[in-house]
N, C-alpha and C positions, 0 to 999 in steps of 0.2 A: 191291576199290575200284571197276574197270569196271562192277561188276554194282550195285552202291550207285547208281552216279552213273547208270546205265541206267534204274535202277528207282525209289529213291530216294533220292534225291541229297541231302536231310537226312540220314541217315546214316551219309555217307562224311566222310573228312575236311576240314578245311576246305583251301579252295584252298592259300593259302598254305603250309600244314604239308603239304599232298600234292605241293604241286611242289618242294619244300626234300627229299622223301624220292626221290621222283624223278628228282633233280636227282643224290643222290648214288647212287642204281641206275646212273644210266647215267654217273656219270664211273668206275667201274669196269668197266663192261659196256657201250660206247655201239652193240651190234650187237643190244642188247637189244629187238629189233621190239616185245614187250608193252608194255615201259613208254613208247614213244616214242604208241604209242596214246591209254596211261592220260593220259598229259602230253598230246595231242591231246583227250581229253573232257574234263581237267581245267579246258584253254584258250577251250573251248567253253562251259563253265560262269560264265566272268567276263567273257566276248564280247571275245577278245583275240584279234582276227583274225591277228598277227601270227602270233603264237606256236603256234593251232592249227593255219594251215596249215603252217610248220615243223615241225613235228611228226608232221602228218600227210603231207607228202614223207617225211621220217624213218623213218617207222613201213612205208610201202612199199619205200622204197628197200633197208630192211634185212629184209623178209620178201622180196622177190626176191631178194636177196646169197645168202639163206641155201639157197636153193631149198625150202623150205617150200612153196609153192604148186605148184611142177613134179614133186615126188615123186609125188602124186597124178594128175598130171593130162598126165603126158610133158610134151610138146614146149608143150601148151596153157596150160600151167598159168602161163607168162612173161605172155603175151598175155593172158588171161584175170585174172591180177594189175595189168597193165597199163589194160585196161578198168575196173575196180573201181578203181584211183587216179582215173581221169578224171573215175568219177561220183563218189564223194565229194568231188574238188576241185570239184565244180563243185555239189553242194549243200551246201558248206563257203560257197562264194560267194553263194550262193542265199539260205541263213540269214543273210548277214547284210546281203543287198538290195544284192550288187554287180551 
């Protein structure tokens, strides 16, 4: 579905039915960093500023949790996850002319 909505977003599923499946990925798995993404482009797709940027805190907060980015990268990999939330929050902001 990332790669639908990356490329073409006709089709992926519709908003609704993707955030309803999503919705229950992560009330079983809420440490689930992918889906808090897919949920972050989904949100992006209906211009619901809310919900993308919760999502996209979401989707960082639980790819640092898991150290996902520091395996790679030692000690950098926190700071360097760190960097990469600031720029997407801020052309999260960007797109939608705050």
């Amino acid at each position: 579905q990332a790669s639908l909505l990356k490329n073409d977003e006709t089709k992926a599923l519709a908003p609704v039915s993707l955030q309803k499946e999503l919705n229950n990925l992560l009330k079983f798995n809420p440490d689930f960093a992918e889906a808090h993404y897919l949920s972050y482009l989904n949100s992006l797709r209906v211009q619901d500023v809310f919900s993308s940027t919760h999502s996209l805190l979401h989707y960082f907060d639980r790819l640092i949790l898991t150290g996902a980015e520091s395996k790679s990268n030692g000690d950098e990999g926190y700071g360097r996850s760190l960097r990469y939330a600031a720029l997407n929050l801020a052309a999260l902001h960007c797109r939608f002319g705050h």
